[in-house]
N, C-alpha and C positions, 0 to 999 in steps of 0.2 A: 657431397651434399651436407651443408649444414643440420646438426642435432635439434634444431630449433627454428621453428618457422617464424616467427617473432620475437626478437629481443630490444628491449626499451631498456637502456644503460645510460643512469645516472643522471637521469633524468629532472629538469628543476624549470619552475615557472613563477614568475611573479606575476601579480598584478598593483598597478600603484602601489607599489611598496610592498605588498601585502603578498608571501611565499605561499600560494596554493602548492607546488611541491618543492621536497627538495631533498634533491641524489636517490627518487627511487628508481628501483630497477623492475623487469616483468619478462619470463621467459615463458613462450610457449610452444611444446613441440607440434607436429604434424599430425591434422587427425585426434588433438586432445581436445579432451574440455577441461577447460582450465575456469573457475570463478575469482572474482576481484572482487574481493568483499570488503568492508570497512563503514563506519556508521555517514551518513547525511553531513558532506562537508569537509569528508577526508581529503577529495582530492583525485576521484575515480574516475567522475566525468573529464573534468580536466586532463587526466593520463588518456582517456580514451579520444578525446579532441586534438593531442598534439599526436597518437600512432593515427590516426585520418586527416589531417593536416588542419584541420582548422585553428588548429593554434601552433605556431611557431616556440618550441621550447628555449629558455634563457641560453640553458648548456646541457650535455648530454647527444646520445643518437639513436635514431631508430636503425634498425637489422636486419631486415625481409628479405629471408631464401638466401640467405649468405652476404646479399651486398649492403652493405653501409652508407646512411643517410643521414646528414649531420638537420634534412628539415627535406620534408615534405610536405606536395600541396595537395588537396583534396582530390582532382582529376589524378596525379599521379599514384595515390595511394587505392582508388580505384581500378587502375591499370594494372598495380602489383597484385591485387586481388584481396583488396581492404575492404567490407560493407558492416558497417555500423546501422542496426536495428533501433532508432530511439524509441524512449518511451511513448509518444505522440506517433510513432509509425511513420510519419511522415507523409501521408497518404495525401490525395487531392479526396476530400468527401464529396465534393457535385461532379466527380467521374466517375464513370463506370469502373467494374473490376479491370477491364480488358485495355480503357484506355490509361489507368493506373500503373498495369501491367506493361503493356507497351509505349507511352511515351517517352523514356529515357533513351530506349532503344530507336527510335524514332526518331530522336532527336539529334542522337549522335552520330545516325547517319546522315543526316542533314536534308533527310525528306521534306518538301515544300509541301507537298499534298498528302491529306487522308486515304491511305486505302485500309478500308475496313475490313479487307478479306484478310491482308498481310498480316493487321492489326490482331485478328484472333487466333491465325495462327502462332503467334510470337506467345499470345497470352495464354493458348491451349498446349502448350510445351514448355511454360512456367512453371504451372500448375503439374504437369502430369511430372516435374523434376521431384515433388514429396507426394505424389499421389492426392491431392487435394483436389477436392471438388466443389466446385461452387460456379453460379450460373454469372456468367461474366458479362452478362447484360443489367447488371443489379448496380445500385448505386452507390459506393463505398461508405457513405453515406449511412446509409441502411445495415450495415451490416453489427455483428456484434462486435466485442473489441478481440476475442478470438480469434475471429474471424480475417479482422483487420488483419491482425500480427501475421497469418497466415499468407496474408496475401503480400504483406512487407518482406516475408521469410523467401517467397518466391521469386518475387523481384530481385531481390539480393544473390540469388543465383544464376539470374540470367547474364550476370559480368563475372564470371568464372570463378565465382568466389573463393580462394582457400583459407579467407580468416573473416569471419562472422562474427560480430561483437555483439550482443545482447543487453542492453540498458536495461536494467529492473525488467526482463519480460516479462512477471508474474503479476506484477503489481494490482491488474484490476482482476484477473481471472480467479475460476472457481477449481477447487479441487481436481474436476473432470479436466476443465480446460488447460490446468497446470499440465497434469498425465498427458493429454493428449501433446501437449510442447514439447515436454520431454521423450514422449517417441519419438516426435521429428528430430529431434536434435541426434539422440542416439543412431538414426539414419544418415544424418549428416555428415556425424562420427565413422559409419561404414564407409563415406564414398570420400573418405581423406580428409574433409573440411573440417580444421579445428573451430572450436565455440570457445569464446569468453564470454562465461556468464556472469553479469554484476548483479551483485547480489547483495542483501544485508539478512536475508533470510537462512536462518540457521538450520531447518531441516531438507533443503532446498539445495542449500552445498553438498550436506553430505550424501545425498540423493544422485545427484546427477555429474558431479563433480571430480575428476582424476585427482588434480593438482588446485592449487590454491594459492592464493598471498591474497595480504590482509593489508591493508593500509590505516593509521591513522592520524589526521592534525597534519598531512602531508607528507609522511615519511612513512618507507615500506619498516613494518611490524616483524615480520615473517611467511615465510615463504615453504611448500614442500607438498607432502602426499597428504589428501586427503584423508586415507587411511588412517592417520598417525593422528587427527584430532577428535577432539572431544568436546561436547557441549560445555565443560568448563574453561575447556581452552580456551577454544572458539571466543567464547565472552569476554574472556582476559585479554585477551588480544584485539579483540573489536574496541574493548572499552578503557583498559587498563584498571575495571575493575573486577574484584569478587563478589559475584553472585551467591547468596544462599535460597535453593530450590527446596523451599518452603511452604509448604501448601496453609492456603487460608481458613484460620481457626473461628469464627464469630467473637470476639472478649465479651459484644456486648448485643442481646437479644431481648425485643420487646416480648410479652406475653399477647399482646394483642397483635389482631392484624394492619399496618397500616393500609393496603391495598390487597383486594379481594377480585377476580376475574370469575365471573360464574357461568358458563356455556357463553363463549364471547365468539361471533361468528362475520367473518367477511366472506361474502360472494365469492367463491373461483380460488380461495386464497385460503381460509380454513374455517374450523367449522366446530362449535363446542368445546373451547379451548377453558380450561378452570384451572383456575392458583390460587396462591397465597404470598403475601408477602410480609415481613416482619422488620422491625424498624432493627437496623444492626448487620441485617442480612444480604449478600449477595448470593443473588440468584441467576442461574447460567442459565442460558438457552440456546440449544445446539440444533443442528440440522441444517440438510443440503440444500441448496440454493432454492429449489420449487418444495420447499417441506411445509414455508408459509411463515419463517420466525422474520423474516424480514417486516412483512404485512402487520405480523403480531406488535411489533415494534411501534411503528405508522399510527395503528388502531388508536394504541394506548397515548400519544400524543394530537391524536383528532384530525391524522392526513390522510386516515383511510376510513370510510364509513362502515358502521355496525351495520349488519342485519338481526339481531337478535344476540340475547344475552346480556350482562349486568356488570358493571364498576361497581365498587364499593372501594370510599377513601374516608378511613378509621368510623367502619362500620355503617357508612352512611350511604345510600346508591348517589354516585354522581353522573351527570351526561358532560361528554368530551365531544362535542362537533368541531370542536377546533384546536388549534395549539393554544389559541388565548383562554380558550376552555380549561386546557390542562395545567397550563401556567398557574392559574387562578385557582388551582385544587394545587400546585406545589409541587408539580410534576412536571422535569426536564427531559430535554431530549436530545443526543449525541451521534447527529446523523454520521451513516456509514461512507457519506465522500463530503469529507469537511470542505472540502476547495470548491464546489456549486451550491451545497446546501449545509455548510455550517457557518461560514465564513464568509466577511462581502473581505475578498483579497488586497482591492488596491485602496482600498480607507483603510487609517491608523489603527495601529495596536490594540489603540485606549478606547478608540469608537467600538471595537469588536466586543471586547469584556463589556462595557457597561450599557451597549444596546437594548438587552433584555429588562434591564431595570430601569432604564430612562425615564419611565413616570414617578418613580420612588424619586431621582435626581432633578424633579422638577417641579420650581416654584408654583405656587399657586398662580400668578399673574401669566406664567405658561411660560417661562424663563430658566434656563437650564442652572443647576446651581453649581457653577464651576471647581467653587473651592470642594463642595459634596463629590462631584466626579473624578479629582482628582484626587484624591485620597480613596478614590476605592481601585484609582487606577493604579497606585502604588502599592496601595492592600495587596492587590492580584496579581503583580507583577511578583511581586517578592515570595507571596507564600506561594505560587507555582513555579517558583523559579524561571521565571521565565527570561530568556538569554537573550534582552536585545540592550544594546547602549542610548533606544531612546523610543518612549511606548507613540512616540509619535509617527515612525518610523510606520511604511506600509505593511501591513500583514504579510504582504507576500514579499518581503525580504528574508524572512525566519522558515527555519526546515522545518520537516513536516512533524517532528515530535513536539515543538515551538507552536507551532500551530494547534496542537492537537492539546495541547496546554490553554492554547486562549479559548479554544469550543469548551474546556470542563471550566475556567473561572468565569465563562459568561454566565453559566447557569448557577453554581457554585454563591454567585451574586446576587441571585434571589432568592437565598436559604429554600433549598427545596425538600421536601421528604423523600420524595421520591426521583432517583435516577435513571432513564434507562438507556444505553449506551448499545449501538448498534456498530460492532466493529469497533470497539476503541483503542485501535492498536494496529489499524491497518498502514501502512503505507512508512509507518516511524522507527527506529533503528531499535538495535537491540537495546543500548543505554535509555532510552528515552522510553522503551517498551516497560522496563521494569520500574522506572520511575512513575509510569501514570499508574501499574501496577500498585506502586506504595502507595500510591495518592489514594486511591479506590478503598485499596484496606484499610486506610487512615480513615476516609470519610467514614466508612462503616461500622469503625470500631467508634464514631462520633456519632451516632446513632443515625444516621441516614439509611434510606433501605435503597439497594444497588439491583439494578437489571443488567445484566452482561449478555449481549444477544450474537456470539460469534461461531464460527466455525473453524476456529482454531483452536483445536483439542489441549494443547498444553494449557495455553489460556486461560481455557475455564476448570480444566482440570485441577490447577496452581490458589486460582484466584474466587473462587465460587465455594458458598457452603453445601448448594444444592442445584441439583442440575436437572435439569428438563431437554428430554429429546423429542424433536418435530420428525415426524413424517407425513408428506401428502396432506398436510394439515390438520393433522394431529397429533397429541401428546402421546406417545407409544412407552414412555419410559418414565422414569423418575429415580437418577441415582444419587448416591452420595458419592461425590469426589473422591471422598479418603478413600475409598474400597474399590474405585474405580480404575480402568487404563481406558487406553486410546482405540485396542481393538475390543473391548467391550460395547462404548460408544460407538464406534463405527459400527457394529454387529447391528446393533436398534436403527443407526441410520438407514444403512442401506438395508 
């Protein structure tokens, strides 16, 4: 028996000209978990398209359980016991769990007719393959994105799986929901079934993770025991650059307040929340998913209604019923899923950025003022650096740190005072993570006052002069970063 249940050797793919890889390799043994990590573009999806056939490699072979494949097709790489989990889950949402569960099975035997008795049993020994429970009469639909993945994880076992591929699983999940992944996986690991988990997440690998290799610009980096890395490695290798893990100093602090919250209260959500904020300052805000700092976020751009309590914007009480409310007091907002609600995706680059200012870009007669919009579209290409060969180009061409660059120049665009970014950092690679990082400190050291509202403990630990902890919708804490760590935070959370 071969030492390795999967090997991809030397591996190379073009596209019109264009080498998404070239000459990497990926060894995985039996029963490992092995992650593939490398930033937005390396090259990962593509390695994981051509081991489940969907993409035919230029040169190189795949290696399953000993035998040699110079190309395989997707049924065949199913029959070897290949199941790739993507991001999207792949679900039918207007099916049931049950008919989710059992259609494939169903189909490959070549049943012409529904029998719904069959049908739950195939989906009630899905489910019981992780111990999962959930009413298989519910609409996929309806369910959470947990939940989904759960029910993707289950499917993928009913074709005998011994290699499980994992696309970004963590991507929307919360803390809890991440733990809960990870014990199924560690289960999965019991009953022989290796994992490759993709990953770009740096405490994620060395969490869950045996083995590793890294890719990047198309070409494997390095390869070995997770043991052996380290958070500066890691970086280097993801990025090709060094990091300095430097926590955020204020250079520059107003004496007054620009924004004041005084007993600020939503329904259901929280309830006598009070701050301060200062021009110069970033201000974290921490806590678990139902703590209420999400809602807090919402309030303060006018998507969530007040029941009582007070704004104040430099000293003055303002009312925020709306975002155009908040806009108009100098207050942004940096929703936490830019791809529905920061972003219109398939319009240009240049409409994205200068959306928010479009009455500033336009004439009195009600006529856009071209040459005005175009110079602020190159303004904000340039000082965000932003990586596309033309702003015309649809937003949803550019990865998601790219992205996550045009949600801060849109706002960035109507000189704001006030920032408040919810998750600004979710979904984007390590390089691009530390770079909106710069950006953030930069604004602040330029006197803008920063809201940072995440639950990602280095984060705010790194990038914050003061930090605020939610629970059940309330402020329970109030620390200083510099004095702080991660299991003090977590102590106030949970």
């Amino acid at each position: 028996m071969s030492e390795y249940l999967l090997k991809a050797v030397e591996i190379s793919k073009s596209f019109a000209g264009v080498k998404a890889l070239t000459n990497v390799s990926l060894q995985i043994k039996p029963g490992e978990i092995h992650c593939l990590a490398g930033e937005n573009g390396c090259g990962k999806s593509t390695l994981i398209k051509v081991i489940c056939g969907v993409y035919q490699p230029d040169s190189g072979y795949i290696e399953f359980n000993g035998k040699k494949y110079s190309r395989v097709t997707p049924l065949e790489a199913i029959a070897m016991g290949i199941q790739v989990i993507y991001q999207d889950f792949s679900v039918f949402p207007n099916l049931t769990v049950m008919e989710n569960l059992a259609f494939n099975t169903e189909l490959a035997a070549g049943r012409k007719f529904v029998n719904k008795r069959h049908m739950r049993k195939i989906a009630e020994e899905a489910l019981a393959k992780i111990n999962f429970s959930i009413e298989l009469d519910r609409l996929v639909g309806s369910l959470t994105v947990a939940e989904k993945q759960m029910v993707a994880i289950c499917r993928a076992l009913m074709f005998d799986a011994k290699l499980i591929i994992m696309d970004e699983p963590t991507t929307a999940l919360t803390k809890k929901e991440v733990q809960a992944l990870f014990e199924i996986i560690l289960k999965l690991k019991a009953q022989g079934i290796s994992i490759l988990f993709v990953s770009h997440k740096l405490n994620e690998v060395f969490e869950i993770s045996e083995r590793f290799t890294i890719f990047r610009s198309g070409r494997l980096i390095v390869s070995g025991n997770t043991a052996d890395l380290d958070d500066r490695k890691f970086s280097y290798y993801m990025t090709g650059r060094e990091f300095d893990d430097v926590k955020f100093k204020p250079s520059f602090q107003s004496d007054k307040n620009v924004l004041e919250v005084k007993n600020l209260s939503v329904p259901g959500a929280f309830e006598n929340v009070s701050f301060s904020l200062k021009r110069g300052e970033i201000l974290g805000v921490t806590g678990l998913l139902d703590s209420g700092r999400t809602e807090l976020a919402l309030s303060l751009f006018g998507l969530r209604k007040t029941s009582g309590g007070q704004i104040l914007k430099d000293g003055k009480p303002i009312t925020i019923a709306s975002p155009r409310d908040a806009i108009a007091n100098g207050i942004g907002y940096v929703p936490e899923d830019r791809l529905s609600e920061g972003l219109f995706l398939p319009q240009p680059i240049s409409d994205n950025i200068v959306i928010a200012e479009i009455d500033h870009l336009t004439k009195k007669a009600g006529v856009l003022d071209r040459k005005k919009r175009q110079a602020e579209v190159d303004k904000w290409v340039k000082e965000m650096a932003i990586a596309t060969p033309n702003p015309e180009n649809a937003c949803s061409t550019l990865s998601g740190g790219n992205q996550q660059r045009i949600v801060l120049a849109k706002w960035l665009a109507c000189n704001l005072d006030v920032l408040v970014l919810n998750g600004p950092t979710v979904g984007v690679d390590i390089g691009s993570k530390h770079d909106i990082h710069a950006i953030l400190q930069r604004l602040a050291d330029q006197g803008m006052a920063i809201i940072i509202i995440s639950d990602d403990m280095p984060e705010v630990l790194q990038n914050c002069s003061r930090l605020l902890v939610m629970k059940a919708g309330k402020i329970v804490a109030q620390l200083d970063p510099a004095q702080a760590d991660e299991a003090l935070v977590l102590a106030h959370m949970m």
